[in-house]
C-alpha positions in Angstrom: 56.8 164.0 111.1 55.8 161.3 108.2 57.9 157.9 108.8 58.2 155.6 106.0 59.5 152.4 107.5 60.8 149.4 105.4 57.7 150.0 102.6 57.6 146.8 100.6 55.4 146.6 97.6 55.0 143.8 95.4 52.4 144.3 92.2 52.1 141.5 89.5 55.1 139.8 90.8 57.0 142.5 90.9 58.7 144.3 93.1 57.7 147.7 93.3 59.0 149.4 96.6 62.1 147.4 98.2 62.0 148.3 102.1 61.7 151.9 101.3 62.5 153.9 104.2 62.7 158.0 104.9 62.2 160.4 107.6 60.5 163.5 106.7 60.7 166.9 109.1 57.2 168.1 110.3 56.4 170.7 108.6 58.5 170.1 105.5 57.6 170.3 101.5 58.6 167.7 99.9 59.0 166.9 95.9 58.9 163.3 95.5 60.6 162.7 91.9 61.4 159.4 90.4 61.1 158.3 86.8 58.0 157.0 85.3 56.9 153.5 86.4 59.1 154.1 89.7 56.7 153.6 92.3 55.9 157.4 93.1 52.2 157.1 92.9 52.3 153.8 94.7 54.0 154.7 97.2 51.2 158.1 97.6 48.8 155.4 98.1 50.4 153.5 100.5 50.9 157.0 102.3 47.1 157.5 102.2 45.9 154.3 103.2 45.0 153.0 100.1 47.0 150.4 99.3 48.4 147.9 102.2 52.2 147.0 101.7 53.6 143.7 101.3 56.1 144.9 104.5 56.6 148.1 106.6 54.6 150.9 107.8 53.7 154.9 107.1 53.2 156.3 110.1 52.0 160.2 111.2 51.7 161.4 115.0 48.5 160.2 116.7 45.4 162.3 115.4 46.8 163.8 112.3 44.3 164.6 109.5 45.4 163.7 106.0 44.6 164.6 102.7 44.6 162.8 99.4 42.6 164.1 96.2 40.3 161.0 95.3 40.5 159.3 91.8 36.8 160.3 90.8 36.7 163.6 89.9 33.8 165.1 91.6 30.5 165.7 89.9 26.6 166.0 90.3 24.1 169.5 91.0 26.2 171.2 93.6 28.2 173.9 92.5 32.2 174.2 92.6 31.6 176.6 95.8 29.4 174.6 97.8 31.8 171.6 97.2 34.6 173.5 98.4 32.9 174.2 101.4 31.5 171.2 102.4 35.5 169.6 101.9 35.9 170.7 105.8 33.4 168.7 107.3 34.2 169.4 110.9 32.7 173.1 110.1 29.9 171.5 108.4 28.7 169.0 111.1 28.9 172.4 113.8 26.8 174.4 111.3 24.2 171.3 111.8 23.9 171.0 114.8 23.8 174.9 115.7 20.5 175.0 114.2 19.2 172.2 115.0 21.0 172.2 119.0 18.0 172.9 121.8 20.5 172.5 124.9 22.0 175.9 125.3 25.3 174.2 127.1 26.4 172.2 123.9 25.1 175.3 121.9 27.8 177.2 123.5 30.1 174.7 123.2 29.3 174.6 119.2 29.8 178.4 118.9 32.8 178.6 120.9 34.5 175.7 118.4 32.9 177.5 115.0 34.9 180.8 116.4 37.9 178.4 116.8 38.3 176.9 113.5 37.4 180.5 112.1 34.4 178.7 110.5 32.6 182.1 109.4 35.7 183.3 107.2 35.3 179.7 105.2 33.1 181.4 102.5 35.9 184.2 101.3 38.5 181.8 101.5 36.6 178.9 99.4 36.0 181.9 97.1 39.6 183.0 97.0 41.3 179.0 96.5 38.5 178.4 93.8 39.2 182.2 92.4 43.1 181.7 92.1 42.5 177.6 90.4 40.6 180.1 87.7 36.9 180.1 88.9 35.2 183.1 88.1 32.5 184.0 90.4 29.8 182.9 87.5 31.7 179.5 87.4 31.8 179.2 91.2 28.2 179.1 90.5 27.4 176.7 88.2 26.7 173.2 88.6 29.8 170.4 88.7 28.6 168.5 85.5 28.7 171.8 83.4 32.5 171.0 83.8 34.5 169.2 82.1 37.2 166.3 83.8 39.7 168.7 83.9 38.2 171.8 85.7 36.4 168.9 87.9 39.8 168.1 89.5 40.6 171.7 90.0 37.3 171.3 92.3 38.8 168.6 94.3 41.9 170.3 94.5 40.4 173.4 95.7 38.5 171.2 98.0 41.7 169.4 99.4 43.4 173.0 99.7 40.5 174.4 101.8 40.3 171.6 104.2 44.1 172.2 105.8 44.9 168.9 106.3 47.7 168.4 108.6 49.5 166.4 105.7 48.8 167.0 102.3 49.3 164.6 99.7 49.6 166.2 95.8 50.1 163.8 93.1 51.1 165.8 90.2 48.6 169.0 90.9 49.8 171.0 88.2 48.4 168.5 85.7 44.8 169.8 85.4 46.2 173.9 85.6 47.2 176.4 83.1 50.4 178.7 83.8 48.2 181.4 85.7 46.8 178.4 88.4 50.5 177.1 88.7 51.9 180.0 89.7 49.0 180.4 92.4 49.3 177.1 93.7 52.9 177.8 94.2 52.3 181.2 96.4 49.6 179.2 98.1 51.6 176.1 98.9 55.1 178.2 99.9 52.6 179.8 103.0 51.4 176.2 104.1 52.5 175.6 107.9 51.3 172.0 107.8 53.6 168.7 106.2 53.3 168.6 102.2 54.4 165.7 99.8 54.2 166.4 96.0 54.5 164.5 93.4 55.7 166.5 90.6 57.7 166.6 87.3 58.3 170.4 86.6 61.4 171.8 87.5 60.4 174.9 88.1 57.2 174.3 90.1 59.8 172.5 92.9 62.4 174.9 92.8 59.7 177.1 94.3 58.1 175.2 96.9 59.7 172.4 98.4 62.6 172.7 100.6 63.3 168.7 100.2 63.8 166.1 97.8 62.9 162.6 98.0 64.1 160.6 95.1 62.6 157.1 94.4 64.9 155.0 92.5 64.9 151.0 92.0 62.6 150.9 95.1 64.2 152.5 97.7 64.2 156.6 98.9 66.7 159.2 99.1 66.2 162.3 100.9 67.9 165.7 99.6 67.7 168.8 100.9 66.7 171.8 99.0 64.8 172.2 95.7 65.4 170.3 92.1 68.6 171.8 91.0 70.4 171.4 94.8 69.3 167.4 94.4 70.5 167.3 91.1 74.2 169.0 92.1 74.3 166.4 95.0 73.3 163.6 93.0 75.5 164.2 90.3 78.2 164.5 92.7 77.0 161.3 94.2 77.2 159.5 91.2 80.7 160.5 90.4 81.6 158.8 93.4 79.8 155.6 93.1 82.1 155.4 89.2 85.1 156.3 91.2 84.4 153.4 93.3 83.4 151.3 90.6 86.4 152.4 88.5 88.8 151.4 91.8 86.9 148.4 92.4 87.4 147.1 88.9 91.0 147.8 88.8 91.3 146.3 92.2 89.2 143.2 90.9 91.5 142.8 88.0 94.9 143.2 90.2 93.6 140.2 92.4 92.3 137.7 89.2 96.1 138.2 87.9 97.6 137.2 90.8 95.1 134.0 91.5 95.7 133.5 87.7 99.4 133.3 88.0 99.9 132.0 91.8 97.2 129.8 92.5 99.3 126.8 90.9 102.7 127.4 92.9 103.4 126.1 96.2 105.2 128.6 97.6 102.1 131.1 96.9 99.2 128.9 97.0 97.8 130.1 100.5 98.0 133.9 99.3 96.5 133.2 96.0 93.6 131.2 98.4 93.6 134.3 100.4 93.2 136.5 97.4 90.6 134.2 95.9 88.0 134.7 98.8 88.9 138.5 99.3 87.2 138.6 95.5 84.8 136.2 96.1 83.8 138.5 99.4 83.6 141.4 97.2 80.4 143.4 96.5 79.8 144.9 93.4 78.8 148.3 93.3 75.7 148.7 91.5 76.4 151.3 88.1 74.8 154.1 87.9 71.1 154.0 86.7 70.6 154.5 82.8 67.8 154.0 80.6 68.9 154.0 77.0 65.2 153.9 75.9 64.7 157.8 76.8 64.5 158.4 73.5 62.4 161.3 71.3 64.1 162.1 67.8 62.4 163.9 65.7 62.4 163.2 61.8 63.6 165.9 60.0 61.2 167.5 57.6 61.8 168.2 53.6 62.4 171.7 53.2 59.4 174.5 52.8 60.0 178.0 51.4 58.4 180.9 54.1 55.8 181.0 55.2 54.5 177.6 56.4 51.0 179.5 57.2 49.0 182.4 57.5 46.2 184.3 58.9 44.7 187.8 57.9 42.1 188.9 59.9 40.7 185.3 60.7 38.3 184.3 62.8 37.5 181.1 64.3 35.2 179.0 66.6 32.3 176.2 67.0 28.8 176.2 65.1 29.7 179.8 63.4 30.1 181.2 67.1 33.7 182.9 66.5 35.5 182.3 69.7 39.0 184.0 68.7 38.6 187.4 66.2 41.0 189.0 64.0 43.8 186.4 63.9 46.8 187.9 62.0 49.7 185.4 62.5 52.7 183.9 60.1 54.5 181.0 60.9 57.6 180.3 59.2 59.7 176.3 59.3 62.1 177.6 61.9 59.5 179.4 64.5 59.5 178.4 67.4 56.2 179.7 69.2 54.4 179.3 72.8 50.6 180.0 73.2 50.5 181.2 76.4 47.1 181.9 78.0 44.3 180.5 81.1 43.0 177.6 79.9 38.9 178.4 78.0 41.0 181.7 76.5 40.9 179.7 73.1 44.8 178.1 72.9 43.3 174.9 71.7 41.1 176.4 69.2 43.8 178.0 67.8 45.7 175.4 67.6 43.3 173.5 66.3 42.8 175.8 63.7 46.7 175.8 62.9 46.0 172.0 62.4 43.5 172.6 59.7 41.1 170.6 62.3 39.1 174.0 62.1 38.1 176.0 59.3 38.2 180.0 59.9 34.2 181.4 60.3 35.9 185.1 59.0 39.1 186.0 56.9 41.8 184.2 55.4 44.0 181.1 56.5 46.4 180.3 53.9 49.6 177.4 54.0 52.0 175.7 52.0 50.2 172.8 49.8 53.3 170.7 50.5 53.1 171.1 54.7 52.9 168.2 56.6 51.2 168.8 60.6 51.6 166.4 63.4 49.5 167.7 66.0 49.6 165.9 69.7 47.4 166.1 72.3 46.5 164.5 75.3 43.2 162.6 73.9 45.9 160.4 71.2 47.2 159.3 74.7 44.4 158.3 75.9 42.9 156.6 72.6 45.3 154.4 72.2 44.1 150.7 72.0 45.4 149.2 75.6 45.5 145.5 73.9 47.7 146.3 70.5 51.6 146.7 70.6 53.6 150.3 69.3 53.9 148.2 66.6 50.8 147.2 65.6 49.9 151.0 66.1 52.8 152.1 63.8 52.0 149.3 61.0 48.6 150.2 60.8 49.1 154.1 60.7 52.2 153.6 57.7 50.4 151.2 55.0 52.4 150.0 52.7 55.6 150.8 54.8 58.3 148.1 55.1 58.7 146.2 57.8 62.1 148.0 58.8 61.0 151.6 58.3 58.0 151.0 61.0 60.8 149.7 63.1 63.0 152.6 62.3 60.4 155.0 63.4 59.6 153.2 66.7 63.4 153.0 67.2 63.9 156.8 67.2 61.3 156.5 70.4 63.2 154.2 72.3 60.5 151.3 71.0 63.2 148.9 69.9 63.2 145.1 70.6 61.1 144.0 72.2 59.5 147.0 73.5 57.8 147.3 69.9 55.7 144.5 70.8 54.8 144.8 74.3 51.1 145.7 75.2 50.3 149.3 75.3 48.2 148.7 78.4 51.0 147.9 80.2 53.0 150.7 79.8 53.4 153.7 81.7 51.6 157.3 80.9 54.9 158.3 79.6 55.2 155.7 77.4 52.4 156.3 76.1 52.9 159.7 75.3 56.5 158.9 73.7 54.2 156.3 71.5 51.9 159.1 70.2 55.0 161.3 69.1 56.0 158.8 67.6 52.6 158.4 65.6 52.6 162.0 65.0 55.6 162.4 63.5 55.7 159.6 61.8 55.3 161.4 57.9 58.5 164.0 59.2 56.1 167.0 59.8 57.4 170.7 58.7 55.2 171.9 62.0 54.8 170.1 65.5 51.8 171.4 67.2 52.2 170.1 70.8 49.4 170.8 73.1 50.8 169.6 77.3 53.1 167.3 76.0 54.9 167.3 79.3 51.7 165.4 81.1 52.9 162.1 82.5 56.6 162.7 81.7 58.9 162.5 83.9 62.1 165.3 85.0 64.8 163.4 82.3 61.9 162.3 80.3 60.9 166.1 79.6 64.5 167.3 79.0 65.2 164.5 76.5 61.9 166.0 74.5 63.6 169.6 75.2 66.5 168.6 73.4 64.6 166.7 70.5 62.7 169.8 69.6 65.9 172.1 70.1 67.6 169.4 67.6 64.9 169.1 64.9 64.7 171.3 62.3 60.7 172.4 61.3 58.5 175.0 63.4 57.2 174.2 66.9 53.6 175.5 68.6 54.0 174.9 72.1 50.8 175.2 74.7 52.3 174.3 78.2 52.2 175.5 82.2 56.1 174.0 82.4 58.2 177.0 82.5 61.3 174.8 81.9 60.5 173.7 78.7 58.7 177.5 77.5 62.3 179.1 78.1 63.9 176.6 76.8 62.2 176.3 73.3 60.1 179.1 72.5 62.1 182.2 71.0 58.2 183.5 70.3 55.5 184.4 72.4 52.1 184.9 71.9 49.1 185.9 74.3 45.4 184.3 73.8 42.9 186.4 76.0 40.0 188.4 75.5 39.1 186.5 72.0 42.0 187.8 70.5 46.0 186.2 70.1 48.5 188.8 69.6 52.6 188.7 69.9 53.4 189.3 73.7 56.5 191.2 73.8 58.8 190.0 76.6 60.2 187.3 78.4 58.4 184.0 80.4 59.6 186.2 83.3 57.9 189.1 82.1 54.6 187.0 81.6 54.8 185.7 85.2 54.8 189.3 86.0 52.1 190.3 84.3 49.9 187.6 85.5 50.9 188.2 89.1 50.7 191.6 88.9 48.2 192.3 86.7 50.2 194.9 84.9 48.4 196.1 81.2 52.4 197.7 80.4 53.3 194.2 79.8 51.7 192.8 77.4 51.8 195.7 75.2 52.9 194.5 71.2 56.1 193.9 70.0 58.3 197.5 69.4 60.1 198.9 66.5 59.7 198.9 62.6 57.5 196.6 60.3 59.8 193.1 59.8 60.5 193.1 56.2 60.5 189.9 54.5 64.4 190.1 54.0 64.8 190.5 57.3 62.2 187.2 58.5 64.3 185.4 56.2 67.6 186.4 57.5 66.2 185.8 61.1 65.1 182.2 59.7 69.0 181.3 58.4 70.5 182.5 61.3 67.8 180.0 64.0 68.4 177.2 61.6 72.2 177.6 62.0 72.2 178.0 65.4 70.2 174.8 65.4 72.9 172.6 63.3 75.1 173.8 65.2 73.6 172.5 68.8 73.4 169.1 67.1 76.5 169.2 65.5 77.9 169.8 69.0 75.8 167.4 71.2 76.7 164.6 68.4 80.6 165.8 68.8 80.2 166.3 72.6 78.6 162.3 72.6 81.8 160.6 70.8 84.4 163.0 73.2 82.3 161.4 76.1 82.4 157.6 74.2 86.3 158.3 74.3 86.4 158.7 77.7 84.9 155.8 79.2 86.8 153.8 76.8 90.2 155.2 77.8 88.7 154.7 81.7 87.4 151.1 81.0 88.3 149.7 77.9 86.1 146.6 78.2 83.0 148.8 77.9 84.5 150.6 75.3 82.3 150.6 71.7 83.1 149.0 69.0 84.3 151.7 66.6 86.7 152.7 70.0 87.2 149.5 71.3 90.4 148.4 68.5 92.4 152.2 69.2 95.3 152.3 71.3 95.3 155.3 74.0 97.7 157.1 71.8 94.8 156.9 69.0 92.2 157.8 71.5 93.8 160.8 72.6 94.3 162.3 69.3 90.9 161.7 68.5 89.8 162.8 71.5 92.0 166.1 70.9 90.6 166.2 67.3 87.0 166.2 68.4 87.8 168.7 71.6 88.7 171.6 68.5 85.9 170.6 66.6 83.6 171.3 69.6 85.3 174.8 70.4 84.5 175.5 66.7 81.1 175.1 66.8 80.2 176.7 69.9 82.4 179.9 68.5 80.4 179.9 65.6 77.2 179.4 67.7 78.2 182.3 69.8 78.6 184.1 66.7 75.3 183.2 65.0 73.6 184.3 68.8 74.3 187.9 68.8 73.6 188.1 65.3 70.2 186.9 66.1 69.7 189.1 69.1 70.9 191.8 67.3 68.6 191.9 64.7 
């Protein structure tokens, strides 16, 4: 069992973790979520020894090993195998001292514990962790520096994974992986006997290994049991009942200020007024529920662009006229929406890379639409922003000649308003930062987003605010991503990069987690049926970008309904456009609104199996 006892945690004066406290079961997986800048991380640290709390204790039974993947990537001569192997140290210190052992006693002694921790199987299972994180047996052999940072901390995971510590600490794992090495991790991590905490942002991933849920909010846990979406049906039935109190409470508040109000100055009432005065001033308020109204992406919307947007005819492309993808035929039109799917070194950058026009084609054609604007994100704009300048400065200097208000504007659709413009990027969290560079990105109102692991560093709500920002805006989308959350819920296009080629992968994300887990040619065979015509792609393209208004028309319709409601519950918090309507008024717009919604989501049916029909 892992006991987190009254963890205090103060960093720069602020409070961090506020006497923290959980109980976990041995042997239990456990997603710890929060939102970024919570504390998750922090409290990992404290967990492994790292970092000394202010107050309180994390305690393990006496003798428990643990297991934390270091900062520093490792690196050097040794090989990714070797590495691996030398992770359980126990083995390697026996190995030693067998051959170099004279007393025949402690020999035996050294044998007999080698058979024990099955120390002669280590090889094949080193071989099989590093195999299923993507190392090929070639790569297994090569030395740590011939790596880049990212395949470095597949080592140390790897490493970690071998050594069976008796808890294991993950702080987003999945980071560093493609789709192929997620869905291996999972299998692995579901079959681990020992006590597992994970820090972790993809639905999906803790749906499918962790049988708890401890949720770090304002500084203090909350243990759920069962995956993501059982925490989020018992949290959202939680919060309903911290408003119904709050709702009771502030009617009961307002019942007791009336009387006070009207009987504190008569006599014959006096003492009950007194004794309503300090049953209110006893009174604890019940904190409201937690809201950040800076999760914010909003996409600009782009001028329209006649089909295609781009496209490639027997293409070819790669570094120093070595072609690394070969006959490239692909069209993109404004309203596709496409995910690269692919192990990472299969060439999904490079083609989207080429996409960006940051690549010229070695062989064949690329054509595209003079007038198409690209904002292509990665994960290197993150990390080159400059720590000491605002989002503002970075916006000013990126949009010369813009006004003052329309850099503000831009930041603003972020959730960089105030003064969160002018705070020091330094200082902000990795998902910050990432919200920044969209922002930088899009600044122009691309016709394509090419979005290359935009999900790194984002939180769960942060990732489904981006979800619905790219289901909402209204150009084409290239997605490269190992969260299966966001892949079904934006792509309506697949396509497979592997063996130098990239072709249309006809099926489902289901069907691709099939294929990779079962290695099944069948499923990644090419689309079926006839040639699309041209009449047909565009029909195809009215029909997505209707089913797109519509989705906004009816989140923006769905927003007011909800605006109505808190202002007929509590009319003081009511806004201003609601705040002057009697309930009569309010519940004919309300009523109004409701029809308006049912409209649109018949018509969105409608435009569906249109869609899926053809």
């Amino acid at each position: 069992m892992l006991n987190l006892n009254g963890i205090t945690v103060r960093l720069g004066g602020r409070t961090i973790l506020d006497r923290a406290s959980a109980s976990l079961p041995p042997g239990s997986r456990v997603g710890l979520i929060g939102r970024n800048g919570a504390g998750k991380s922090t409290l990992v640290r404290v967990v492994a020894n790292l970092l000394e709390p202010d107050d309180g204790t994390a305690e393990m039974p006496r003798g428990s090993r643990l297991g934390y993947i270091a900062q520093e990537a490792p690196h050097g001569d040794t090989t990714p195998f070797d590495t691996v192997l030398a992770a359980d140290t126990e083995r390697a210190a026996l190995l030693l001292e067998a051959d170099d052992h004279s007393d025949m006693d402690r020999l035996g002694d050294v044998h007999e514990r080698l058979l024990a921790i099955d120390a002669w199987t280590a090889p094949a299972r080193a071989a099989r962790i590093l195999v299923g994180l993507g190392f090929d047996e070639e790569m297994q052999q090569r030395p740590l520096d011939s790596f880049s940072g990212g395949w470095k901390m597949r080592v140390a995971l790897a490493a970690l994974l071998f050594s069976q510590p008796d808890v294991l600490l993950l702080d987003e794992p999945s980071n560093h992986l493609d789709l192929e090495a997620v869905l291996w991790l999972e299998d692995f991590l579901r079959g681990y006997k020992a006590t597992i905490l994970i820090v972790s942002h993809e639905r999906d991933f803790l749906n499918n290994v962790v049988d708890h849920i401890l949720h770090l909010q304002g500084g203090k846990l909350t243990l759920y049991p069962g995956g993501y979406d059982a925490f989020e049906r018992q949290r959202a039935e939680r919060l309903a009942q911290v408003e119904a109190a709050r709702a009771s409470q502030a009617a009961q508040r307002e019942k007791l200020q009336a009387y006070i109000a009207k009987n504190s100055a008569r006599a014959s009432t006096a003492k009950q007024a007194q004794s309503r005065a300090k049953m209110l001033a006893k009174m604890q308020p019940i904190a409201e529920s937690y809201n950040d109204p800076t999760l914010s992406f909003d996409f600009p919307d782009p001028a329209e662009l006649r089909p295609p947007l781009i496209t490639l005819d027997m293409a070819s492309v790669g570094y120093d006229d070595v072609p690394i993808l070969k006959r490239l035929n692909l069209r993109l039109d404004p309203d596709d929406r496409i995910a690269l799917l692919g192990r990472n070194g299969n060439g999904k950058t490079t083609l989207a890379r080429l996409l960006a026009a940051q690549l010229a084609p070695i062989d064949g054609t690329m054509s595209s639409s003079t007038k198409m604007k690209v904002g292509y994100f990665t994960q290197y704009q993150v990390e080159e922003l400059e720590a000491d300048d605002t989002p503002l400065a970075h916006m000013t200097r990126i949009m010369p000649g813009a006004t003052p208000a329309a850099v503000r504007a831009q930041l603003g659709r972020f959730g960089f308003s105030g003064d969160r413009a002018t705070g020091q990027v330094g200082k902000m969290s990795g998902g910050e930062k990432a919200r920044l560079a969209l922002a930088l990105i899009t600044r122009d109102a691309p016709h394509l987003l090419i979005l290359d692991e935009p999900t790194n560093h984002l939180d769960v709500d942060a990732r489904e605010a981006l979800i619905q920002a790219l289901n909402s805006y209204t150009g084409a989308v290239l997605l490269v991503s190992h969260d299966r959350h966001m892949l079904e819920m934006t792509a309506d296009r697949l396509v497979l990069v592997d063996a130098g080629q990239a072709r249309e992968f006809d099926g489902s994300i289901d069907d691709y987690m099939a294929f990779i887990l079962k290695g099944s040619p069948d499923t990644a065979k090419s689309p079926k049926g006839k040639k699309v015509t041209a009449e047909g792609r565009d029909r195809d393209l009215a029909l997505r970008r209707t089913i797109r208004e519509l989705e906004a028309d009816t989140a923006r319709l769905s927003a007011d309904r909800d605006a109505i409601d808190r202002a007929m519950a509590d009319p003081a918090t009511a806004e201003p456009r609601f705040s002057r309507l009697s309930m009569t008024e309010l519940n004919k717009r309300r009523a109004e609104i409701q029809t308006k919604i049912n409209a649109a989501e018949s018509r969105w049916l409608d435009a569906q199996e249109q869609l899926e029909a053809a």
